[in-house]
VOKOL-195859 format. One line per 4 residues: number of its first residue (from 1); their letters; for each residue x, z, y of N, C-alpha, C. Coordinates in steps of 0.001 Angstrom, whole numbers. Layout:
<pts>
NUM> a> X,Z,Y,X,Z,Y,X,Z,Y ~ ...
</pts>
This chain:
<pts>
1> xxxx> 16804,-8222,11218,16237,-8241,9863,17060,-9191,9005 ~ 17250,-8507,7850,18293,-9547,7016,17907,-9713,5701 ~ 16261,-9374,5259,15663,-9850,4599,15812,-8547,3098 ~ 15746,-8941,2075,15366,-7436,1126,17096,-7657,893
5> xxxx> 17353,-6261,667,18445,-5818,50,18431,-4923,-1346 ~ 17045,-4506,-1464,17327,-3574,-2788,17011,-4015,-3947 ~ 16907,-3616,-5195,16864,-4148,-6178,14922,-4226,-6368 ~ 14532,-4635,-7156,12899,-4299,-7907,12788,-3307,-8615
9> xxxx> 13632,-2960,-9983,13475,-2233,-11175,14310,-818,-10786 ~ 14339,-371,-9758,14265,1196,-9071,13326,1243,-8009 ~ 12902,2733,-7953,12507,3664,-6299,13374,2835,-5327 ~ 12843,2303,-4526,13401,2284,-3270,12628,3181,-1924
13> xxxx> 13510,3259,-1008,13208,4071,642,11864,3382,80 ~ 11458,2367,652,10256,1384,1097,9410,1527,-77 ~ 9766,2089,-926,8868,2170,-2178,8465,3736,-2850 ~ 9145,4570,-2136,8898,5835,-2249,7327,6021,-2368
17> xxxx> 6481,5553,-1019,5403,6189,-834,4254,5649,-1748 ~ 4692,4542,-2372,3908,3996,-3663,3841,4523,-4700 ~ 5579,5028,-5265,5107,5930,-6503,4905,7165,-6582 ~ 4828,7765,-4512,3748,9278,-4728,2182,8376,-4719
21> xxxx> 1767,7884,-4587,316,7690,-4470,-100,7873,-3150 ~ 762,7307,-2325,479,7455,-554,460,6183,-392 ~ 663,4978,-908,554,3723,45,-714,3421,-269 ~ -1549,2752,1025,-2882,1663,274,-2363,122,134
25> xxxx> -1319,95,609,-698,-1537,-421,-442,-1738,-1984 ~ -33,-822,-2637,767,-772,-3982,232,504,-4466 ~ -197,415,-6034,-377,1686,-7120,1050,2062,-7395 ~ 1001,3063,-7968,2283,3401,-8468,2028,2680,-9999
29> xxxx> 1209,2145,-10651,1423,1461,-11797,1935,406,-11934 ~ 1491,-699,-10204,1902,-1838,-10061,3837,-1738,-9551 ~ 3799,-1030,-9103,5376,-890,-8876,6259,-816,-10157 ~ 5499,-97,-11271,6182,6,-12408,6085,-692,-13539
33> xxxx> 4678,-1880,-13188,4918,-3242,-14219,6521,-4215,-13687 ~ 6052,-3838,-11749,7015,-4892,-11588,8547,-4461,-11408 ~ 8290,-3031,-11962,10199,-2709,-12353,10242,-2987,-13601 ~ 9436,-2933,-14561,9420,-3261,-15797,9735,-4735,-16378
37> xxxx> 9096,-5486,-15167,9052,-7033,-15043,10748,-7299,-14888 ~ 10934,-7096,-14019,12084,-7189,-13452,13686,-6843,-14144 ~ 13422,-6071,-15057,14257,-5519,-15889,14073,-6639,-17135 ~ 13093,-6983,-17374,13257,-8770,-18627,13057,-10023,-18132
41> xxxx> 13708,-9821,-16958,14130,-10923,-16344,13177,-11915,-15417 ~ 11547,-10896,-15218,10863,-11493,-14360,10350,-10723,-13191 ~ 11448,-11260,-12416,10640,-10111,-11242,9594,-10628,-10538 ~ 9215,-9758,-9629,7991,-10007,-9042,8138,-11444,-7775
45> xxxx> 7020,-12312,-7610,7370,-13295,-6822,6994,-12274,-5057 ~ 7938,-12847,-4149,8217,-12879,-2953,6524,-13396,-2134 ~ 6171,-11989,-1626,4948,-12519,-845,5668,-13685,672 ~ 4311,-14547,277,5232,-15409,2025,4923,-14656,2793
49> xxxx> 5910,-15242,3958,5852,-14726,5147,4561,-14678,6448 ~ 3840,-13924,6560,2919,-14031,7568,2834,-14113,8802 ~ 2050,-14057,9662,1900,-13280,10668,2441,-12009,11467 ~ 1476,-11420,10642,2405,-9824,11064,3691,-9765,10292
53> xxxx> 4214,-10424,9418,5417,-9935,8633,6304,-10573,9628 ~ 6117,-11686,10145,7076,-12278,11150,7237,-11882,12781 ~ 6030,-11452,13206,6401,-10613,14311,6919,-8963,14254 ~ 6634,-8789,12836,7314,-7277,12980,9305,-7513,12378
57> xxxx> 9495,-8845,11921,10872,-9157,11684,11414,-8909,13263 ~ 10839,-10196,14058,11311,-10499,15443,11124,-9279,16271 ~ 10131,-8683,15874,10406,-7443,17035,10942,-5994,16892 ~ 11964,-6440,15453,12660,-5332,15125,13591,-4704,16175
61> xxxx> 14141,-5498,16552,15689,-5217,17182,14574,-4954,18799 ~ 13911,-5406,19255,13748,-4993,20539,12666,-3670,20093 ~ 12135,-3039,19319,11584,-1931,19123,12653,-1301,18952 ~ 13981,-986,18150,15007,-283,18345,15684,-259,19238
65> xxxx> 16312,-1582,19867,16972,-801,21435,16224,-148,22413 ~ 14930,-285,22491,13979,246,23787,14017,1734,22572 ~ 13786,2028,21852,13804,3702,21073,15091,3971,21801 ~ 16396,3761,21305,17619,4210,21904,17524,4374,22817
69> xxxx> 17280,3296,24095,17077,3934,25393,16483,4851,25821 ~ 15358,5498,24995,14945,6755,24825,15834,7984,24812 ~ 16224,7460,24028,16972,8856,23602,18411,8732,23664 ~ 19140,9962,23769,20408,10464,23981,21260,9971,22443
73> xxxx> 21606,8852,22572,22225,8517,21583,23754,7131,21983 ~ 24276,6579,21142,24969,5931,21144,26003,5070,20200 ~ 26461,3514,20047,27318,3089,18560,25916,2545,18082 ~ 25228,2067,18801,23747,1437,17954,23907,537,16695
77> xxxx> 23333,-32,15969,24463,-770,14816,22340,-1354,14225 ~ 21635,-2466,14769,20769,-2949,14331,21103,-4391,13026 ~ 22090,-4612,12592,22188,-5440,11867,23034,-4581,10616 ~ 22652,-4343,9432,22953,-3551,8554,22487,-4391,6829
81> xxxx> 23694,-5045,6546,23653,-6057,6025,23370,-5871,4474 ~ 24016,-4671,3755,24126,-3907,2924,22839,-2904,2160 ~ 22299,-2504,983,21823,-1293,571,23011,-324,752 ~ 22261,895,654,22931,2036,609,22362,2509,-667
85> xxxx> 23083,3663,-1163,22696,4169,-2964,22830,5454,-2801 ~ 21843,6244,-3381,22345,7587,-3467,23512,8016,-4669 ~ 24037,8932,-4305,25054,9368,-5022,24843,9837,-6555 ~ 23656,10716,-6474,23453,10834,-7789,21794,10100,-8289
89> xxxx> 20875,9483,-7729,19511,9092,-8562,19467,7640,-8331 ~ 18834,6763,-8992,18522,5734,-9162,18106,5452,-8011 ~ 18219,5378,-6533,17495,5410,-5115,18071,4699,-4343 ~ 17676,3731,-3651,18534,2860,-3009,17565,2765,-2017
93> xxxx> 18209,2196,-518,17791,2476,866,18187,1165,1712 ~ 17643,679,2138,18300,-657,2886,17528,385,4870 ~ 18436,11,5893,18041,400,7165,18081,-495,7842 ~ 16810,-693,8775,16586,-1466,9393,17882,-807,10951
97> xxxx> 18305,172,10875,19346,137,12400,19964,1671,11992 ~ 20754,1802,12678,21821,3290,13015,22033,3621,14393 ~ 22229,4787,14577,23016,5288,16165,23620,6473,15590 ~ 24493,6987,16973,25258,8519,16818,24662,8963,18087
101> xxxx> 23751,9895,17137,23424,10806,18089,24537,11937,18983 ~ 24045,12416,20368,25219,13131,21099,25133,14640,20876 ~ 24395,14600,19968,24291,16615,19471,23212,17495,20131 ~ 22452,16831,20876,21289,17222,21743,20404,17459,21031
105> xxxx> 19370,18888,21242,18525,18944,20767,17333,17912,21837 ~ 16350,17337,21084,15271,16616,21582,13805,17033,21092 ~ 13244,17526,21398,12018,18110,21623,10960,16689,22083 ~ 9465,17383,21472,8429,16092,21588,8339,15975,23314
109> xxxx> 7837,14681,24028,7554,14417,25205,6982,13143,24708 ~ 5564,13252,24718,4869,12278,25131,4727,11351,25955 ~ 5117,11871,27188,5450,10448,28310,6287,9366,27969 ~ 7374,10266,27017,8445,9017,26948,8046,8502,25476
113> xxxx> 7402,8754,24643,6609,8169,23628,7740,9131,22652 ~ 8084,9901,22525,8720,10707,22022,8072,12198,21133 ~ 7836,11978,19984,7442,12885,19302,8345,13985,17912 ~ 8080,14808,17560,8695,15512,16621,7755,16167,15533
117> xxxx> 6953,15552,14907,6028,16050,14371,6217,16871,13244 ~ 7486,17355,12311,7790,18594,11884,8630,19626,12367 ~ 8839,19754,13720,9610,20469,14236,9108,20785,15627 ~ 8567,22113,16162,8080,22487,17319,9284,22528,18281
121> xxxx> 10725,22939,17824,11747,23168,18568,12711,22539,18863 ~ 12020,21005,18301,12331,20129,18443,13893,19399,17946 ~ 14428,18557,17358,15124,17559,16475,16597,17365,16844 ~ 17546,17476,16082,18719,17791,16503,19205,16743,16119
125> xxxx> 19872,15833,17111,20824,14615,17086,22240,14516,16872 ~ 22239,15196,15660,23797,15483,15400,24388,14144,14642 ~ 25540,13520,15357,25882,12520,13949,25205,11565,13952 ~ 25516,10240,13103,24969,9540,12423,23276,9664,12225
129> xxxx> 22316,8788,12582,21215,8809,12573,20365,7713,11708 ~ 19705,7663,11387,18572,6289,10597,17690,5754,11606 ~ 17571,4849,11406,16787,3789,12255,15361,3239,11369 ~ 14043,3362,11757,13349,2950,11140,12443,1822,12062
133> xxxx> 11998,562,12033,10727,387,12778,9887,-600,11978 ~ 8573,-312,12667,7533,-338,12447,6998,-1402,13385 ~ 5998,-2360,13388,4743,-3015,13685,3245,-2953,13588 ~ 2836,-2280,14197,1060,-2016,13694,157,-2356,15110
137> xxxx> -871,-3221,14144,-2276,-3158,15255,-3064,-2189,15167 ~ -3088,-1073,14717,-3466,291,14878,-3568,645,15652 ~ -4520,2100,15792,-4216,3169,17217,-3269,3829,16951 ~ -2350,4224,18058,-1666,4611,18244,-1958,6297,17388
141> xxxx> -863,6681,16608,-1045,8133,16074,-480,9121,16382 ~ -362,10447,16801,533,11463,17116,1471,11900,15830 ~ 1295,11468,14902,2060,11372,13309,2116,9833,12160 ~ 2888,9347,12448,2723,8006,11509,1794,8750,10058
145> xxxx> 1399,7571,9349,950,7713,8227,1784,7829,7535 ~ 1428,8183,6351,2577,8815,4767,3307,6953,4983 ~ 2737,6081,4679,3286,4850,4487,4051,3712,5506 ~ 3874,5317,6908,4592,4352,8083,5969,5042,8427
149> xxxx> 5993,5056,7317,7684,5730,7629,8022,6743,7707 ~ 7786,8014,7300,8542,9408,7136,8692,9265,5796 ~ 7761,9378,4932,8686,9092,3678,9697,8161,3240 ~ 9610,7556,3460,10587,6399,3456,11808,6700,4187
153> xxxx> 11765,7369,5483,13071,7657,6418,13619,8849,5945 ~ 12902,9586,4988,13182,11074,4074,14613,10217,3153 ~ 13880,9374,2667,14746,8780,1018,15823,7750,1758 ~ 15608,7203,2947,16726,6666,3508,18006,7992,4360
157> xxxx> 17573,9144,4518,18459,9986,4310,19375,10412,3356 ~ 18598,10723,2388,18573,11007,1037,19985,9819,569 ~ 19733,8820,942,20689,8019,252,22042,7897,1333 ~ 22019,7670,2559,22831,7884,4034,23885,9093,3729
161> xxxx> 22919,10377,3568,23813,11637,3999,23584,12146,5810 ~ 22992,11201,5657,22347,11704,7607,21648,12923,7588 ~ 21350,13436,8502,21255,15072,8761,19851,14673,9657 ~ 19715,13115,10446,18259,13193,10968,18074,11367,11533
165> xxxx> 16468,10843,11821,16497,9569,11474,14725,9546,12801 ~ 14792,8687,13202,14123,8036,13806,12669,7315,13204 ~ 11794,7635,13364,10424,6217,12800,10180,5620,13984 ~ 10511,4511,14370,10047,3457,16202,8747,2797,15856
169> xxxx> 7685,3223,16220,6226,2605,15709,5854,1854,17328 ~ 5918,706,17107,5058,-242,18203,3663,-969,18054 ~ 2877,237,18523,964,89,18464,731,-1146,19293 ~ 133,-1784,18692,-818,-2834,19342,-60,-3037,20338
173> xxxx> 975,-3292,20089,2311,-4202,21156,2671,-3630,22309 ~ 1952,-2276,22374,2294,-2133,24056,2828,-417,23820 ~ 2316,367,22927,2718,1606,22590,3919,1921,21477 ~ 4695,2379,22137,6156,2554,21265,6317,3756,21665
177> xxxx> 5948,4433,20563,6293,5814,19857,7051,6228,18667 ~ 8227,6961,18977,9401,6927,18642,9522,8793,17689 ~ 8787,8988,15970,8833,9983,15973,10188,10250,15008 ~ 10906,11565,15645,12231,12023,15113,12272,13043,13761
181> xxxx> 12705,13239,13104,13111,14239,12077,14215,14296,11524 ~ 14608,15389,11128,15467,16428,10282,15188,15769,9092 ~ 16295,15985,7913,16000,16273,6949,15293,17431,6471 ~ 14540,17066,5656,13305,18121,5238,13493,17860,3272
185> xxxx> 13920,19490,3232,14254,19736,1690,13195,19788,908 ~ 11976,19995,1554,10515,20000,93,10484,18539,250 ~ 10217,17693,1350,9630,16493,862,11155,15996,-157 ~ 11921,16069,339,13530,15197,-552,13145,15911,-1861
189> xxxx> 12503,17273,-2094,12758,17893,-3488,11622,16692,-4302 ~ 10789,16296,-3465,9398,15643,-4119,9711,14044,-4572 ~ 10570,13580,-3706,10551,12661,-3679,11806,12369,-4645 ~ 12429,13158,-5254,13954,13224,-6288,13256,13487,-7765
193> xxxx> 11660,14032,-7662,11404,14169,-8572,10222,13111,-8886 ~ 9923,12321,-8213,9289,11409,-8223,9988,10004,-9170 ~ 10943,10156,-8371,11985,9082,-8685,12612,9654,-10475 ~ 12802,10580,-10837,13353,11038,-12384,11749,10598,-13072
197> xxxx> 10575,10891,-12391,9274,10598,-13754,9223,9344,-13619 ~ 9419,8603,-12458,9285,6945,-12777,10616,6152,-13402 ~ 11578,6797,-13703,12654,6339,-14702,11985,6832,-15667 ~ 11388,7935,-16124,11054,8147,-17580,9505,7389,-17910
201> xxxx> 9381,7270,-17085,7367,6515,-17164,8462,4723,-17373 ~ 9263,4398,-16727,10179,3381,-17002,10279,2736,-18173 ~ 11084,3825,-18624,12131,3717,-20202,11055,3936,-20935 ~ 9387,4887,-21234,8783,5319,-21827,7493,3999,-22266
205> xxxx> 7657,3409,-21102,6377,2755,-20593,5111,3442,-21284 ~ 5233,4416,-19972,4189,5510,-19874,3447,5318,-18271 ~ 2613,4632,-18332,1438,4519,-17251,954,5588,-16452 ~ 1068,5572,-14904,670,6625,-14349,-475,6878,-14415
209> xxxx> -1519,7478,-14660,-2912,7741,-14269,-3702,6642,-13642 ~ -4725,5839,-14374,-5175,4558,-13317,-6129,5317,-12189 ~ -5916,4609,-10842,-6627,5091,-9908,-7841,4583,-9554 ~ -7924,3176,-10382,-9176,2615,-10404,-9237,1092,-11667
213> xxxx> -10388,792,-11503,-10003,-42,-12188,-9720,-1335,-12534 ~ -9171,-1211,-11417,-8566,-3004,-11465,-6790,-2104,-11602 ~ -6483,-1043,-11112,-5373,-659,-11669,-5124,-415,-12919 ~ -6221,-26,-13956,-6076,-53,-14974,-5943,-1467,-15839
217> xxxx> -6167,-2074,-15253,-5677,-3340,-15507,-4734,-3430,-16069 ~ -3716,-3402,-15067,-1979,-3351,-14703,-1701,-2436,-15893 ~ -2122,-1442,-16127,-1587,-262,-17136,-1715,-818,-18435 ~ -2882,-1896,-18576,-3105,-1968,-19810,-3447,-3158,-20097
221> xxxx> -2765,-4164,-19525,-2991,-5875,-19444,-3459,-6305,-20959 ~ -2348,-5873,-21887,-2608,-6654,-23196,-3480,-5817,-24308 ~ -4261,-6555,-25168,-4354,-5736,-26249,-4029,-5865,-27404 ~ -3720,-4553,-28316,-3317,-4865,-29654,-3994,-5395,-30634
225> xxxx> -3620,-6378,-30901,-4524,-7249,-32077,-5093,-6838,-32939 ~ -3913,-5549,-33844,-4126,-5064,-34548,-4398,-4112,-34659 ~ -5323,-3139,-33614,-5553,-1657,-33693,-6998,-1726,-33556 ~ -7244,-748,-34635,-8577,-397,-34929,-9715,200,-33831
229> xxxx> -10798,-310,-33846,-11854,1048,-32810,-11403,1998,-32814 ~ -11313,2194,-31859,-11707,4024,-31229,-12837,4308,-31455 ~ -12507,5445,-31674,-13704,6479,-32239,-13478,7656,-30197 ~ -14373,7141,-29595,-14340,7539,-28219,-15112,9383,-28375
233> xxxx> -15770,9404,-28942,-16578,10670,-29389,-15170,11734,-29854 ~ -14279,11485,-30034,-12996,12189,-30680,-12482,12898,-29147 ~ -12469,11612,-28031,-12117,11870,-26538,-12640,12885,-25602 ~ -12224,13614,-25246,-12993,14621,-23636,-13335,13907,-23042
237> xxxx> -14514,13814,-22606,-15411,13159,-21385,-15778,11785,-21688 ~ -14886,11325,-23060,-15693,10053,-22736,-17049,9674,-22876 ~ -17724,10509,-23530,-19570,10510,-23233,-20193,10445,-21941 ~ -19421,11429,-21427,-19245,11171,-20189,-19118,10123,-19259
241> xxxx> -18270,9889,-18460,-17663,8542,-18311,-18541,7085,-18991 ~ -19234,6792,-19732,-19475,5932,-20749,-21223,6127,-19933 ~ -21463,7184,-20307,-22962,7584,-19714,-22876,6977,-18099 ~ -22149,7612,-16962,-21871,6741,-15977,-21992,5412,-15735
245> xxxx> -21041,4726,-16653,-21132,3524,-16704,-22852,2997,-16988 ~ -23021,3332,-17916,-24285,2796,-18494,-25628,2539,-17851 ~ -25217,4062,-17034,-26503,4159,-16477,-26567,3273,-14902 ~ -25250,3379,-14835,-24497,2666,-13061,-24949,1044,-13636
249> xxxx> -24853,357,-14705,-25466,-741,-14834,-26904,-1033,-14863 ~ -27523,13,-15255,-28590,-81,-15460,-29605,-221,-13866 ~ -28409,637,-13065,-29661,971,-11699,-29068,-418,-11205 ~ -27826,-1144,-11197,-27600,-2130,-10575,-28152,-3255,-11094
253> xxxx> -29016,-3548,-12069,-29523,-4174,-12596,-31063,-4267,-12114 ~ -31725,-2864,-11595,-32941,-2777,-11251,-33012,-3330,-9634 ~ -31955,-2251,-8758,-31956,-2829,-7907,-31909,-4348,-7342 ~ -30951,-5215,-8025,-30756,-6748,-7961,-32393,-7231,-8482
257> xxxx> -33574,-6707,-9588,-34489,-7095,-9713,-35414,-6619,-8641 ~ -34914,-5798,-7893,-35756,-5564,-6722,-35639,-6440,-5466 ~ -34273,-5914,-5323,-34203,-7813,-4143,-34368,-8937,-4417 ~ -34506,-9347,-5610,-35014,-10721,-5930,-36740,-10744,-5675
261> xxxx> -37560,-9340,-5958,-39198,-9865,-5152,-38947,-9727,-4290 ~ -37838,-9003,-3190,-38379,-8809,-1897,-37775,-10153,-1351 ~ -37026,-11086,-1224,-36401,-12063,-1154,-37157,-12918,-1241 ~ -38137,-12933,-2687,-39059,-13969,-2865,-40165,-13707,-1339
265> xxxx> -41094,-12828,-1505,-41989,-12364,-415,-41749,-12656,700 ~ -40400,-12718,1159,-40108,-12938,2845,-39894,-14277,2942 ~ -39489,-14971,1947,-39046,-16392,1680,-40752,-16561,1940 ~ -41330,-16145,1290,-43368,-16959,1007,-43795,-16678,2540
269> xxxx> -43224,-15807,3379,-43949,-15048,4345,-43190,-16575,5871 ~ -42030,-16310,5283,-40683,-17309,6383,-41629,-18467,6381 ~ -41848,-19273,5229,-41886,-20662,4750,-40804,-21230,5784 ~ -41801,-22233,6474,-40489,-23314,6878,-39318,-22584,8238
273> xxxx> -40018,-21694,8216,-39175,-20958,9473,-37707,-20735,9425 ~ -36804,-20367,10582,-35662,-19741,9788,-35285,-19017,10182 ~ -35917,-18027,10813,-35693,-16791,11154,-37110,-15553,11612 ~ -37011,-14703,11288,-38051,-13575,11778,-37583,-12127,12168
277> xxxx> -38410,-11712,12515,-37774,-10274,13377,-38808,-9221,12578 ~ -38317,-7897,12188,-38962,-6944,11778,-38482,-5420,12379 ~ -39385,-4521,12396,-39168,-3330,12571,-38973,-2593,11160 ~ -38074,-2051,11214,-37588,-1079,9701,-37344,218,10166
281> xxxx> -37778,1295,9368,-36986,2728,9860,-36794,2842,11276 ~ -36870,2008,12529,-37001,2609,13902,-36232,1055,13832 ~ -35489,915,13419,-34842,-523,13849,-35047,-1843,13484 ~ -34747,-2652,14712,-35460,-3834,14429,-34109,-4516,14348
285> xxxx> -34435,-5527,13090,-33604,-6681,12099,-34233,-8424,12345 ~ -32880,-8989,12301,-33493,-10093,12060,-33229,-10548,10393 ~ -34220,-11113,10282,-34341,-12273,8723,-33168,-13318,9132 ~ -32562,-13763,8267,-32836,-15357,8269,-32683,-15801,7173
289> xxxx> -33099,-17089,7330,-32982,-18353,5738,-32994,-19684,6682 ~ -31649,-19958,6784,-30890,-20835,7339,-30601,-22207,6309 ~ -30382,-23486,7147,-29997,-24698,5951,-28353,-24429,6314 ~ -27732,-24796,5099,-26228,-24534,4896,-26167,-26298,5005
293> xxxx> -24885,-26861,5852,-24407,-27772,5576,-22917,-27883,4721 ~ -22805,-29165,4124,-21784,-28775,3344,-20749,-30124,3696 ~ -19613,-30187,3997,-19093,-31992,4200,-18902,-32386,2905 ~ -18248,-33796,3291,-18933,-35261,1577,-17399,-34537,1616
297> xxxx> -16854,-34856,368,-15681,-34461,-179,-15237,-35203,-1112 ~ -14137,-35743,-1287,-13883,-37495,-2424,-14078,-36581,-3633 ~ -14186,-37440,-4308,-13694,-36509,-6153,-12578,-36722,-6282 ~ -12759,-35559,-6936,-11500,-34981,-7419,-11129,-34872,-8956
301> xxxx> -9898,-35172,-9469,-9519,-35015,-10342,-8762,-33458,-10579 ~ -9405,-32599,-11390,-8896,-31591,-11674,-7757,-31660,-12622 ~ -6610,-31062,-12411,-4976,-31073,-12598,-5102,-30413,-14206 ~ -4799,-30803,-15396,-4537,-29692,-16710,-3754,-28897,-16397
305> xxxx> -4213,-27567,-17173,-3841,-25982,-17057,-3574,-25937,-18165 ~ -2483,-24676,-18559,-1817,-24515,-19722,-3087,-23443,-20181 ~ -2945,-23267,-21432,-3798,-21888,-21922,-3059,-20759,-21332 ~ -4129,-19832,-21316,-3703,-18321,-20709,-4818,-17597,-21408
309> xxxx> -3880,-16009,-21751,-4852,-15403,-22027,-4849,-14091,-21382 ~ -6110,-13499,-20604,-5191,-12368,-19948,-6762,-11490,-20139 ~ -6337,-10401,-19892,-7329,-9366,-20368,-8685,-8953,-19303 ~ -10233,-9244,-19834,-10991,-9158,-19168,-11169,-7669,-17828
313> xxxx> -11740,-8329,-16500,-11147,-7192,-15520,-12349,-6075,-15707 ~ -13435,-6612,-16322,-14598,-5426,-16562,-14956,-4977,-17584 ~ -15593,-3914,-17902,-16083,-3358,-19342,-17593,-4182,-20030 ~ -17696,-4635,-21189,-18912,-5530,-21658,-19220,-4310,-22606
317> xxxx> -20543,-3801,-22427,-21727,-2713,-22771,-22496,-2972,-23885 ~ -22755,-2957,-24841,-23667,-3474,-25390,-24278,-2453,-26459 ~ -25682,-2135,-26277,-26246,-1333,-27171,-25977,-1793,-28984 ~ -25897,-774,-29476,-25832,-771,-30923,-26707,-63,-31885
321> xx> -27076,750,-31576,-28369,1523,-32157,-29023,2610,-31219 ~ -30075,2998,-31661,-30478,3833,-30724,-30575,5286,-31360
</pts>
């Protein structure tokens, strides 16, 4: 592992599956504040290093030579210091390893942790190959996930010129499953066109679709000082949508006034107790109302903060006429 090689403010391999809407780490909106960021001179800060980020560094190179020994290959090359670029799109690829394959076709075998999951007739080792691996405390899968590496080993083709590439997934430390593929022309067609709308969503700063709303956030951090109400009634659905909301506050509002008597009642019923047992619906629960201890703690002098102003993360409701 030789740490990031690609830029922020493009698609990368590793970033492919974010701006289809396949990773659960990253929106495709947040990828495109922080190419946006990155392009005026603030890129995104460097998550530290963890746990799992540090045992899946260290157990790069021994998840790839035990794959090779798998398979009919040879010229292994795990230190790859460089990005690679595609020839013609904004796409850049950093590889975690290489081999030359010996021209063998290889077909799935499970014993040897060996799979081919788009190809029944199994994966042709012609040439130059991609190296991908992986770390997961997961169960073991008969197909990585969209975000464990086939897309990503698609667009590290894509940029290579390799003809076929490896994903080395090591489950819960003891399962190393090694799945192979071909280049595959629909996903490369998807993923070439992925990469042209997020240069134009780029240059446009045109927001992908929020997927929720703390992503809408990201889409829409600031507001204009100077722009007038919306007239939302002009909008499709927003009566809609708006009604949702309204009414979604309203029941969460009743409900919270409902657990506050039943809370009270069991509290009057507990008194000094701190725990009770009940039968509910067939199952039996325990209560409790426990004393919390807390340790003495010196005072503290709180540090001055600069002003900030950043845009509220929820919607504020407020009736206006009826």
């Amino acid at each position: 592992m030789v740490g990031k090689l690609t830029p922020d403010d493009i698609v990368t391999a590793s970033t492919v599956p974010v701006v289809l809407g396949r990773s659960p780490y990253q929106t495709p909106n947040e990828k495109l504040r922080d190419a946006i960021a990155s392009l005026e001179g603030n890129p995104p800060e460097r998550i530290p290093q963890n746990q799992n980020m540090f045992w899946g560094d260290a157990l790069e190179p021994v998840i790839l030579t035990e794959a090779c020994n798998r398979l009919p290959v040879s010229q292994t090359d795990f230190n790859i210091d460089h990005a690679i670029w595609h020839s013609d799109l904004p796409l850049a690829a950093s590889l975690d390893g290489m081999c030359v394959g010996s021209g063998a076709v290889v077909k799935a075998d499970p014993a040897k942790g060996i799979y081919t999951p788009n190809s029944r007739k199994g994966v042709t080792l012609s040439g130059l190959g991609a190296l991908e691996a992986k770390n997961t405390s997961l169960a073991p899968e008969d197909e990585p996930a969209d975000h464990r590496g086939p897309w990503q080993l698609q667009a590290q083709l894509m940029c290579s010129g390799f003809s076929w590439g490896a994903v080395c997934v090591l489950y819960r430390g003891s399962d190393l499953r090694i799945f192979l593929y071909e280049a595959d022309d629909a996903m490369q067609r998807e993923i070439k066109d992925a990469v042209h709308d997020f240069e134009r969503r780029k240059r446009d700063i045109d927001w992908y679709p929020a997927l929720t709303s703390a992503d809408a956030n990201v889409a829409w951090a600031k507001v204009d000082d100077g722009a007038m109400p919306l007239d939302l009634d002009k909008i499709d659905d927003a009566d809609h949508w708006a009604s949702v909301l309204i009414n979604g506050k309203a029941e969460i509002k009743a409900i919270e006034a409902e657990i506050d008597i039943a809370e009270a009642h069991l509290k009057e019923m507990l008194g000094n107790h701190e725990e009770g047992e009940v039968n509910v619906d067939g199952g039996r629960y325990f209560i409790k109302w426990p004393m919390r201890k807390t340790r003495a703690q010196p005072a503290k002098t709180v540090a001055a903060k600069p002003e900030s102003v950043v845009r509220q993360k929820t919607l504020t409701v407020k009736e206006v006429s009826k």
